[in-house]
NUKOL-570462 format. One record per residue (C-alpha): residue number from 0; residue in one letter; chain; x, y, z. Coordinates in Angstrom, 3 decimals. Layout:
REM residues N
n,res,chain,east,north,up
NUM,A,A,X,Y,Z
...
//
This chain:
REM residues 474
n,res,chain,east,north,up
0,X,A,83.276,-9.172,-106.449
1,X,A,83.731,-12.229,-104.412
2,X,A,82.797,-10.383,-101.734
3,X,A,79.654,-9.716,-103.062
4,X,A,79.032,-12.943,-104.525
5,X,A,78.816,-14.561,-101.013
6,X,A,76.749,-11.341,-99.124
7,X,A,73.327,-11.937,-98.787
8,X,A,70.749,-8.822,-100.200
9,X,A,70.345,-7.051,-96.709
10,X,A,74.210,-6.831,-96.608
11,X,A,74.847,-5.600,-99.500
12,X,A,71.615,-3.149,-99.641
13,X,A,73.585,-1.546,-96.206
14,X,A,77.036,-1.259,-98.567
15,X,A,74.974,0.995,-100.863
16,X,A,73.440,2.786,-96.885
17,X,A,76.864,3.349,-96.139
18,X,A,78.539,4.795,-99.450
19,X,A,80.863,2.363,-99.402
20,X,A,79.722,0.799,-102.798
21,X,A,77.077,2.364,-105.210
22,X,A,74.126,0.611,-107.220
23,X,A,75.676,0.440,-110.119
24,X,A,78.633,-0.807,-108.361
25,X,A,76.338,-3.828,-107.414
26,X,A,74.595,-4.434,-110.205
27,X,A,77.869,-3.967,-112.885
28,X,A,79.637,-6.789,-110.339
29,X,A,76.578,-9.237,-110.567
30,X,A,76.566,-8.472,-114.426
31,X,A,79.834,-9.453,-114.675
32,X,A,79.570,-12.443,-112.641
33,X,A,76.310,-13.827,-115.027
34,X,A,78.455,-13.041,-118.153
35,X,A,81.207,-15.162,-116.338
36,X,A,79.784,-18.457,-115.117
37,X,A,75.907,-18.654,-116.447
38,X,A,77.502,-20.494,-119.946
39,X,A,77.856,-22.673,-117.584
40,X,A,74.832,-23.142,-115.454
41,X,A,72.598,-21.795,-117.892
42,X,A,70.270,-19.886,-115.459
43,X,A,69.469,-16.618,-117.220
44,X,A,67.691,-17.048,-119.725
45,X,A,66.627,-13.289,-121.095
46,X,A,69.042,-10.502,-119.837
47,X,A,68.009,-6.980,-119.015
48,X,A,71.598,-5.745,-118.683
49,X,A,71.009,-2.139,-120.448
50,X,A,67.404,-1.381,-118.668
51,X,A,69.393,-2.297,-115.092
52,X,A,71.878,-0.191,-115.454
53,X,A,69.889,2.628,-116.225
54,X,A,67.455,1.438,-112.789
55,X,A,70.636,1.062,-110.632
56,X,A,71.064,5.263,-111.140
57,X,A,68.046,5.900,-109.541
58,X,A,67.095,2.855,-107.235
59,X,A,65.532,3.825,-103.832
60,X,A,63.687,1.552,-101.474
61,X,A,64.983,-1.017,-98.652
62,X,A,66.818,-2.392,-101.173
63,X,A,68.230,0.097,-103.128
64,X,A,70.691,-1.317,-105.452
65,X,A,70.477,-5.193,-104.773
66,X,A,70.441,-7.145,-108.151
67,X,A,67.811,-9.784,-108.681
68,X,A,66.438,-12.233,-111.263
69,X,A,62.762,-12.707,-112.386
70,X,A,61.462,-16.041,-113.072
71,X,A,60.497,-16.843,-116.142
72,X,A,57.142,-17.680,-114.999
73,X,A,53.684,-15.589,-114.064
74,X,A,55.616,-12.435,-113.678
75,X,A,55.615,-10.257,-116.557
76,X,A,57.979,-6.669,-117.594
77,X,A,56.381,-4.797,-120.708
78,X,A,58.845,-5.041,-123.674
79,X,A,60.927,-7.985,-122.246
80,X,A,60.203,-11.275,-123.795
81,X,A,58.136,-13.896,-121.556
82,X,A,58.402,-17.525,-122.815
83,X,A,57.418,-19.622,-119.516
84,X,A,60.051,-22.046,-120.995
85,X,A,57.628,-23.006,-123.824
86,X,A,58.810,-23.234,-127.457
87,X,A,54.696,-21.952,-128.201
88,X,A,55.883,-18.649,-126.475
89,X,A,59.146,-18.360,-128.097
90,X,A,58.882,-14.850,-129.749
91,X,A,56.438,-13.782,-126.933
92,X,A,56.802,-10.488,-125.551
93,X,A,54.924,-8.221,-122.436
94,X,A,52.636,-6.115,-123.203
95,X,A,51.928,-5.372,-118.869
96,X,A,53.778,-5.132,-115.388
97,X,A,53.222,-7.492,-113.180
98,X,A,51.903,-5.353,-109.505
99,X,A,54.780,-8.133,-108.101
100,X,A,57.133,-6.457,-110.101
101,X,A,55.776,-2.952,-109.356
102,X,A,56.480,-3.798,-106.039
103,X,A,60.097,-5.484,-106.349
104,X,A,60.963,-1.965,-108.001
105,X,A,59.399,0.003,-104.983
106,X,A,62.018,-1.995,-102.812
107,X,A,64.723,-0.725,-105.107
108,X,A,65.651,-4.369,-106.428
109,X,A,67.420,-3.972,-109.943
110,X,A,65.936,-6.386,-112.353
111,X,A,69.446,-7.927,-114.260
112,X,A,67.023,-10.438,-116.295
113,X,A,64.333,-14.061,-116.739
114,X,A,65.377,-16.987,-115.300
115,X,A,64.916,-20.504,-117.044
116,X,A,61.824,-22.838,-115.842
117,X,A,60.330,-25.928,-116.877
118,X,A,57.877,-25.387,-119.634
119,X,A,54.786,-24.081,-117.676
120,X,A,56.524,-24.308,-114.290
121,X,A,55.119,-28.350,-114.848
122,X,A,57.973,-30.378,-113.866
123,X,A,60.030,-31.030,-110.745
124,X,A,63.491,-30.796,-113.109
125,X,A,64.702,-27.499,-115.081
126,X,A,65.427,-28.374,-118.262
127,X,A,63.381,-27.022,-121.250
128,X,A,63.444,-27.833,-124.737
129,X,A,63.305,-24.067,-125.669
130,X,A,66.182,-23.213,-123.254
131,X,A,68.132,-26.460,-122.371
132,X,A,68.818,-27.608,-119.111
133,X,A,69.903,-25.423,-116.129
134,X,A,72.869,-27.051,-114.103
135,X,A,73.089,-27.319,-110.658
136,X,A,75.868,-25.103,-109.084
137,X,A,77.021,-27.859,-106.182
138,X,A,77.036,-30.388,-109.592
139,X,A,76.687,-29.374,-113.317
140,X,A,75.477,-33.047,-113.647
141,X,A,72.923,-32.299,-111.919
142,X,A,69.415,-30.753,-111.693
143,X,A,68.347,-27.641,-109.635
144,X,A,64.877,-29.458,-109.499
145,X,A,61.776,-27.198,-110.227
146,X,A,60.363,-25.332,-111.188
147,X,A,62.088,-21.989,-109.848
148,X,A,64.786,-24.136,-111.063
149,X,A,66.790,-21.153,-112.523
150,X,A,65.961,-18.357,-110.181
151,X,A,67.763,-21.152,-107.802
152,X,A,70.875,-21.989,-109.471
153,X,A,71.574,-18.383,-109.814
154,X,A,71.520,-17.602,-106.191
155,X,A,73.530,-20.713,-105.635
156,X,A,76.095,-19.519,-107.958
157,X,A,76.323,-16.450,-106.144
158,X,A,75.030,-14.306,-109.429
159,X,A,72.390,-12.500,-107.214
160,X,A,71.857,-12.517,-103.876
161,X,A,68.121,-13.602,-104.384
162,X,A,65.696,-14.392,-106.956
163,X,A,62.060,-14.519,-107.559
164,X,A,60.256,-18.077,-108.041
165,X,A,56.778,-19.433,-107.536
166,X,A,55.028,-21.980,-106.132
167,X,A,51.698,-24.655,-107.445
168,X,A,52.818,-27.551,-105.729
169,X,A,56.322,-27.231,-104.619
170,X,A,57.993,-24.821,-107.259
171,X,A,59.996,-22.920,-104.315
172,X,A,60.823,-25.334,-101.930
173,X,A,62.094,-28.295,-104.353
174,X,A,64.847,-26.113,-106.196
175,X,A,65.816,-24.831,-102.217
176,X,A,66.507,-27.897,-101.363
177,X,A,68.428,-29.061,-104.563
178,X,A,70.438,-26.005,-104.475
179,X,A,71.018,-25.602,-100.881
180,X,A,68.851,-22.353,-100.433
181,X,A,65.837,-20.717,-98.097
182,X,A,62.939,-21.267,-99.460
183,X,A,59.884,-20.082,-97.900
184,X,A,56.483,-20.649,-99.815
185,X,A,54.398,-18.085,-98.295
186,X,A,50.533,-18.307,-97.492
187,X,A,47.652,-18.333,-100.074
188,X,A,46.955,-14.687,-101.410
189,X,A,49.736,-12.560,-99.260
190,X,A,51.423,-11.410,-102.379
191,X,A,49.003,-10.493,-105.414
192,X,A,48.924,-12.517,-109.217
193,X,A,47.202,-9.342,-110.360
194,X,A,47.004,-7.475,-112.735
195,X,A,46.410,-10.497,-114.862
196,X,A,45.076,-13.112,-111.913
197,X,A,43.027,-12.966,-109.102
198,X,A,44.318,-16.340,-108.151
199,X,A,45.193,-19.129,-109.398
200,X,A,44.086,-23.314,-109.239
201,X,A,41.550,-21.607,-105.796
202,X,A,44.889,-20.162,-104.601
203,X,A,47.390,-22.840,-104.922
204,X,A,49.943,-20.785,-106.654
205,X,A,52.121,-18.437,-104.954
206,X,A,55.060,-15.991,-105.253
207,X,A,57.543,-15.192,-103.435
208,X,A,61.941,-15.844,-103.860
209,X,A,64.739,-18.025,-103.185
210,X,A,67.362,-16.436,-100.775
211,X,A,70.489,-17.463,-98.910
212,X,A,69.463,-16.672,-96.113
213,X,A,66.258,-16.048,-93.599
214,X,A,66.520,-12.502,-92.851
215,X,A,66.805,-11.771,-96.675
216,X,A,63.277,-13.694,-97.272
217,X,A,61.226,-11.873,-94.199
218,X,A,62.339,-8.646,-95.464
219,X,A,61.367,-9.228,-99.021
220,X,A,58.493,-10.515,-97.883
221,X,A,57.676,-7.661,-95.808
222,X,A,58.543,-5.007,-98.794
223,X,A,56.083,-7.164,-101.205
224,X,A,52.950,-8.571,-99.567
225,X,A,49.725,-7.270,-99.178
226,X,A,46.648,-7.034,-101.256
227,X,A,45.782,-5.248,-103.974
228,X,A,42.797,-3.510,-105.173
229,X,A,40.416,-6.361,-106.780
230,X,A,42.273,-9.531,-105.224
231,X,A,39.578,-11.682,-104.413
232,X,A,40.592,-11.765,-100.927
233,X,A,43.575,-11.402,-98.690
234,X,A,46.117,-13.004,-96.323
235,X,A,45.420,-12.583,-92.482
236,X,A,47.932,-9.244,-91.763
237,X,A,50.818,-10.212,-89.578
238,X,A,50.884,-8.747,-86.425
239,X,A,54.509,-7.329,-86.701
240,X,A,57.124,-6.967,-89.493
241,X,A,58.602,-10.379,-90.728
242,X,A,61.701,-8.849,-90.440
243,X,A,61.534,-8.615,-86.679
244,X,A,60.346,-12.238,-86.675
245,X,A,63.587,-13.400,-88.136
246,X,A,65.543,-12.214,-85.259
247,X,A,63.029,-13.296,-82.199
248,X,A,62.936,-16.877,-79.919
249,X,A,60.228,-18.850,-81.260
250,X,A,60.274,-20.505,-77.581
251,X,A,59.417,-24.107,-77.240
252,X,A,57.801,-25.598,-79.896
253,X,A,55.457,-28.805,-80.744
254,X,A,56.761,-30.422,-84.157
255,X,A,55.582,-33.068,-85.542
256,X,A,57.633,-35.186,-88.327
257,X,A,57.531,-37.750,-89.910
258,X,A,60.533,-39.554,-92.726
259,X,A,57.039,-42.136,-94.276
260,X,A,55.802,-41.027,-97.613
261,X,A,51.870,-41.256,-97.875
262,X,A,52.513,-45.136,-99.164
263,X,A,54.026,-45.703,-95.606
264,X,A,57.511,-46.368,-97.339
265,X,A,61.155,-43.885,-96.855
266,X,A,62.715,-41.614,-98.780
267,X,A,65.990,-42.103,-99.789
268,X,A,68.393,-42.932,-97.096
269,X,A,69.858,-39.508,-97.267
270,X,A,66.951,-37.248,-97.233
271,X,A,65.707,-39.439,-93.906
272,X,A,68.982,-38.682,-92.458
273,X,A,68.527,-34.837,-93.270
274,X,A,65.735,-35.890,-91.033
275,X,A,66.911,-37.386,-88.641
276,X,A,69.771,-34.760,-87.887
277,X,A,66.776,-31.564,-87.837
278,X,A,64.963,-33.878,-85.102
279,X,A,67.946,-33.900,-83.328
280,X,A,69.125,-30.333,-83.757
281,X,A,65.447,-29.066,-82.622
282,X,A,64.872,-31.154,-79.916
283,X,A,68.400,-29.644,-78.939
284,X,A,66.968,-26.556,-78.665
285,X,A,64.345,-27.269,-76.719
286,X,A,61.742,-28.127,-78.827
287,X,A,59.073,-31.395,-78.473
288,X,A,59.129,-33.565,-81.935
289,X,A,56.374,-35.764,-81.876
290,X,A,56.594,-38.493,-84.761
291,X,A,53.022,-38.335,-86.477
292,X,A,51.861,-38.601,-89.834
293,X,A,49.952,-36.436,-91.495
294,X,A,45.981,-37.635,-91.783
295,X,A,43.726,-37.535,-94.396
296,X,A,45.988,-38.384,-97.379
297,X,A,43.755,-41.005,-98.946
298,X,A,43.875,-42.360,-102.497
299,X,A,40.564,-39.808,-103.021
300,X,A,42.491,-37.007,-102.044
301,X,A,45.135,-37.832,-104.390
302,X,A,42.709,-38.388,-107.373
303,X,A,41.445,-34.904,-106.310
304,X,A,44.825,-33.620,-106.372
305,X,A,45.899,-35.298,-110.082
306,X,A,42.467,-33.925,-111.382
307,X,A,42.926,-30.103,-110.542
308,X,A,46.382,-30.429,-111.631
309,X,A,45.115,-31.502,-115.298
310,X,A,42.473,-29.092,-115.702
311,X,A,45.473,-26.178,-114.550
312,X,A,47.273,-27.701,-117.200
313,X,A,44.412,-27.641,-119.829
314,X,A,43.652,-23.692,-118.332
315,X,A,47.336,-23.014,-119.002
316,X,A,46.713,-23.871,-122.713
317,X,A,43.808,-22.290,-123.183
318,X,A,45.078,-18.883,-121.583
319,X,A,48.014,-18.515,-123.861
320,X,A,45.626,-19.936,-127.065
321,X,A,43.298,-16.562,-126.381
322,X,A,45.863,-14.499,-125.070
323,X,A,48.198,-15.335,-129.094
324,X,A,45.406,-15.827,-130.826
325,X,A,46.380,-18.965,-132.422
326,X,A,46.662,-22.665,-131.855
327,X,A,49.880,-24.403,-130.949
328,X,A,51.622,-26.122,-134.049
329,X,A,53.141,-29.734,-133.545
330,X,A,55.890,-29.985,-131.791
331,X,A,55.329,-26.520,-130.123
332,X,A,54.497,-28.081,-126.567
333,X,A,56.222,-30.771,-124.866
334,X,A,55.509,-34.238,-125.036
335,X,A,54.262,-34.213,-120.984
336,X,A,52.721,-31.021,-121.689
337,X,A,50.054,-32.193,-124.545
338,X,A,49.569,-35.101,-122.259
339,X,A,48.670,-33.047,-119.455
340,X,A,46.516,-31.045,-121.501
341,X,A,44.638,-33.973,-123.246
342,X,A,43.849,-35.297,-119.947
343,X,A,42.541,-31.799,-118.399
344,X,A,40.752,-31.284,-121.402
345,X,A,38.526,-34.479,-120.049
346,X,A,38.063,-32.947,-116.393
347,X,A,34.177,-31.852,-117.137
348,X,A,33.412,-28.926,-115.003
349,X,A,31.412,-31.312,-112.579
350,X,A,34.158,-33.649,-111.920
351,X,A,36.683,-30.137,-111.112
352,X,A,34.001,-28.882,-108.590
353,X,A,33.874,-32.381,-106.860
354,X,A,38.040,-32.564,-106.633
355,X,A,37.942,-28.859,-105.368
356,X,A,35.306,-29.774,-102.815
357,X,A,37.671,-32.796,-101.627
358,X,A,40.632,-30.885,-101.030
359,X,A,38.678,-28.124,-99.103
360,X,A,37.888,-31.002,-96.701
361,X,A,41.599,-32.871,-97.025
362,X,A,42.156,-28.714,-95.631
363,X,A,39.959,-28.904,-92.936
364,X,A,41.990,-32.457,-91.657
365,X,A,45.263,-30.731,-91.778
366,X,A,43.950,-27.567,-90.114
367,X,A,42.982,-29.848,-87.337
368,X,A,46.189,-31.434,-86.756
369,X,A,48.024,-28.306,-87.266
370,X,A,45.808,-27.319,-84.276
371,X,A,47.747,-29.729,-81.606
372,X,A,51.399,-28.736,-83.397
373,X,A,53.569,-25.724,-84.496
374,X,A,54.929,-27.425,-87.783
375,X,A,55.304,-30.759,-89.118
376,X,A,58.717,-31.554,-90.612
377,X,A,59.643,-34.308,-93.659
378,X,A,62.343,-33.805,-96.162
379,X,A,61.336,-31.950,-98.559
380,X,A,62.719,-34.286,-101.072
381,X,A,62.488,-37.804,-101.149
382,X,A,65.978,-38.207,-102.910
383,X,A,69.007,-36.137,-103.610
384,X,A,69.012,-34.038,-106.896
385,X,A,68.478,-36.320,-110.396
386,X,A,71.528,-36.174,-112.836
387,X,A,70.637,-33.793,-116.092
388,X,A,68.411,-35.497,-118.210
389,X,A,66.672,-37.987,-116.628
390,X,A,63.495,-36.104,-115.417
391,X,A,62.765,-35.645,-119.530
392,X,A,60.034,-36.511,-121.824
393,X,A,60.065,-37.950,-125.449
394,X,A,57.463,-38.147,-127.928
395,X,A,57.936,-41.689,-127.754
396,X,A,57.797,-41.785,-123.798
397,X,A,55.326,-38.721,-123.269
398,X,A,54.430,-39.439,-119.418
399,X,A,58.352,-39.843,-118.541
400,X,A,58.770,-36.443,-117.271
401,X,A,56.451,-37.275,-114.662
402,X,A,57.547,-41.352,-114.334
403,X,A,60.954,-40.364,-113.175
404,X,A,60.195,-36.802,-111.664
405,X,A,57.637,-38.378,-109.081
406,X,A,59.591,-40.247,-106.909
407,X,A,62.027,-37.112,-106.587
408,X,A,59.211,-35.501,-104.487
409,X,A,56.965,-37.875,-102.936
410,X,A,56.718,-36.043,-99.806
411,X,A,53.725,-34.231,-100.178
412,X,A,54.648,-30.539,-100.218
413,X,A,51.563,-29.421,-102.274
414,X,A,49.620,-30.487,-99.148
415,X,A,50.736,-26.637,-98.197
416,X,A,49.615,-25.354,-101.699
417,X,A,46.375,-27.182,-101.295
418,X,A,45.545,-25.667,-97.943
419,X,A,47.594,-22.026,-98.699
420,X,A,49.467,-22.913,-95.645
421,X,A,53.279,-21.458,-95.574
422,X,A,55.952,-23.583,-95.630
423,X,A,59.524,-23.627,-96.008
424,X,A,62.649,-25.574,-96.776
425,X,A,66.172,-25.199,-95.299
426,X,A,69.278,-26.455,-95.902
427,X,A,70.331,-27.974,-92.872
428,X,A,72.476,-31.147,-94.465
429,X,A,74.778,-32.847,-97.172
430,X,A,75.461,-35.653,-98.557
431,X,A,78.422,-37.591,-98.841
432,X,A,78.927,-36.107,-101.855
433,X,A,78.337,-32.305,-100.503
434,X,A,74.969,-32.358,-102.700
435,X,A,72.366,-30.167,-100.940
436,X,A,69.007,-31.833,-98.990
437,X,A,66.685,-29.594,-97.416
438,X,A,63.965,-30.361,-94.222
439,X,A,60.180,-29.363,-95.049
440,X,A,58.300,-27.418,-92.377
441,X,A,54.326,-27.274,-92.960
442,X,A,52.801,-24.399,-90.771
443,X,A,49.703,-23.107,-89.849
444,X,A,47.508,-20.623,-91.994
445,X,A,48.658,-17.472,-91.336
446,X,A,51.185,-17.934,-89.507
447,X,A,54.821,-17.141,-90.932
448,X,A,55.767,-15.475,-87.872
449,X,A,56.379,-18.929,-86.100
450,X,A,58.208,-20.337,-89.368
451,X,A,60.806,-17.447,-89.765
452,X,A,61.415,-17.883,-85.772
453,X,A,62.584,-21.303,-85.876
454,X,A,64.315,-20.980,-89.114
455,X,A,66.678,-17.819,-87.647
456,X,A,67.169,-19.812,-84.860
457,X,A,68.287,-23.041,-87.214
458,X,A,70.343,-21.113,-89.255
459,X,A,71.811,-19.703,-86.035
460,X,A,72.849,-22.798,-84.971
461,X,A,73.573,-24.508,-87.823
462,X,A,74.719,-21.789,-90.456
463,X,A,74.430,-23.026,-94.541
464,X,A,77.084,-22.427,-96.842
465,X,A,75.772,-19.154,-98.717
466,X,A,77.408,-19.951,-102.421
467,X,A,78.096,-23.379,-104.105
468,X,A,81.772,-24.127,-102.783
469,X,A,83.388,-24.957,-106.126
470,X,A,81.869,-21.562,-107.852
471,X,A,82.717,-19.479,-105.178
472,X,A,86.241,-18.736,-105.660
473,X,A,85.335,-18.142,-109.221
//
């Protein structure tokens, strides 16, 4: 079982190949291992032990076998409860399949269970009141960020070997970087919302999984995306499996990079040295960093960007209002969330159109730049992972939530949810303290190919501890 605990999902999909370990072998070890240590970490938040066990008998697909955790969040399994980490969906239960989760079954992934999100997927910190706080696995003092914030500890923890998450405005990449994970946050429409969306905030929200390590993401990726019938429109195809990107030479690429946040100030000291060492490490092999700001990130943009975030919020509301037929009753939503929602509930339809309009040309700025560079690297923090408790709300303090999660994330990774360009985070450096900060590459639309290139060739030459050290030996 510790074996297992620190194999990545490709690995331990060829065990089952092989015969040298069966599904059920797999999924009764990562059972085990979530009964174990997630008292601890508080990452699972609904188990599906008895419906995975009867999957693991008859699991076929790429990844016959491999246990993994759903998100609390956008995807949905018929019978299984679905909160999104709200206290107004606390007896809340599927009525539909998610096609994502159609299509994780297809690839013979054994569902073990939810994972526990901020309520709504709203906040860059895990810790619901419905479900309590997630811990992080390099520091139960500290948070896995959000909002995949669950899905993240438990791969860190070594529980599964990958998890689903998803992605508005940095819901992937954050708790990768807290937790010392992959994250990629693939492009606008290449997996489908459906049955229940055709997209969401004009495509800004995303699915895809936290993984240990590159390969396992590409292939996931590859067993997953596509459109389906009715999406309102697709990805651009890759030209070749993801998988086989993984694995190939990107050759010498332009980066661009930059450690200023859009005020012109730093991150913290140690995200702009997790900086500072990928400049060094890619211009080691062979790359050209260029040091270049991003354009176009003007105070309208950012109005445009806070007003499409509070109508999603007031949208949110109002989906699960017609969708339970009632109204929520005080104290049912978060202090930050009934903020959020009074304030989208003033976005006329007018004002929404304008923002959207904005962005689409804030797109066309980045597109351009994009156009004379490969990537453009940050952190994708601006400071190491906040201790339990302080990215929190009161009724008294509604907007604290957001007061103390802002300057967490400063660098602006929702410029790729914005555009629906991929991105990803890796975890390329520590801290003194061995806590976890990742590096944020932006790339082009499209074009994942180039991203999992240079990140099999980072983690080639600078391999990431696959499991939390202190829960490993567990």
């Amino acid at each position: 079982m510790t074996d297992l605990s620190t194999m990545d999902a490709t690995a331990q999909a060829a065990l089952v190949r092989r015969g040298e370990l069966t599904a059920t072998d797999l999924v009764e070890a990562a059972i085990e291992r979530i009964e174990r240590l997630d008292p601890v970490l508080n990452a699972v938040v609904t188990p599906m032990f008895g419906t995975a066990r009867e999957a693991a008998r008859t699991a076929t697909g790429p990844f016959a076998g491999v246990p993994f955790l759903l998100k609390d969040l956008v995807a949905e399994v018929p019978g299984v409860r679905f909160t999104e980490g709200s206290v107004f969906l606390r007896d809340n239960v599927s009525r539909f399949e998610s096609e994502l989760v159609r299509r994780l079954r297809r690839a013979g992934l054994v569902l073990l269970g939810k994972t526990n999100t901020p309520e709504f997927g709203m906040v860059p910190a895990c810790e619901p009141v419905l479900h309590g706080p997630t811990r992080n696995p390099w520091a139960p003092d500290r948070s896995t960020s959000g909002s995949s914030g669950g899905s993240a500890a438990a791969v860190a923890a070594g529980l599964v070997p990958m998890a689903h998450g998803n992605d508005l405005g940095g819901s992937l990449r954050f708790p990768a970087s807290a937790c010392g994970l992959f994250g990629l946050k693939p492009t606008r429409a290449r997996i489908p919302l459906g049955p229940e969306y055709g997209d969401v905030l004009g495509g800004w929200a995303v699915e895809h999984a936290l993984t240990r390590s590159v390969r396992d993401s590409a292939a996931l990726l590859d067993a997953i995306a596509g459109p389906a019938p009715g999406d309102p429109y697709p990805a651009p195809p890759p030209a070749r499996p993801y998988a086989a990107e993984a694995g190939t030479d990107p050759g010498r690429l332009r980066i661009a990079f930059s450690p200023r946040l859009p005020d012109g100030s730093l991150g913290h000291p140690d995200c702009v040295a997790a900086l500072d060492d990928a400049v060094e490490l890619c211009t080691e092999l062979g790359h050209e960093l260029v040091e270049a700001d991003l354009p176009g990130l003007t105070p309208a943009v950012g109005d445009a960007i806070g007003t499409a975030f509070n109508a999603a919020t007031a949208w949110i509301v109002e989906y699960w209002i017609r969708r339970l037929g009632r109204r929520p009753e005080p104290g049912e939503l978060e202090p930050l969330t009934e903020a959020y929602w009074a304030a989208g509930r003033r976005v006329s339809a007018a004002q929404y159109l304008l923002a959207t309009e904005d962005l689409q040309a804030f797109s066309r700025v980045v597109a351009r730049f994009l156009g004379d560079f490969d990537a453009w690297l940050t952190p994708t923090m601006s400071a190491p992972p906040a201790r339990i408790g302080e990215i929190t709300s009161t009724r008294e303090e509604p907007l604290r939530a957001l007061e103390r999660g802002a300057p967490t994330v400063a660098y602006p990774a929702v410029v790729a949810n914005i555009t629906g360009n991929p991105a990803m985070s890796i975890p390329l450096w520590r801290t003194e303290e061995g806590l976890p900060i990742g590096v944020h590459f932006l790339g082009r639309f499209g074009d994942e190919a180039t991203l999992f290139r240079l990140a099999g060739q980072l983690e080639t030459a600078k391999p990431w501890p696959v499991v939390a050290p202190e829960l490993a030996s567990l």
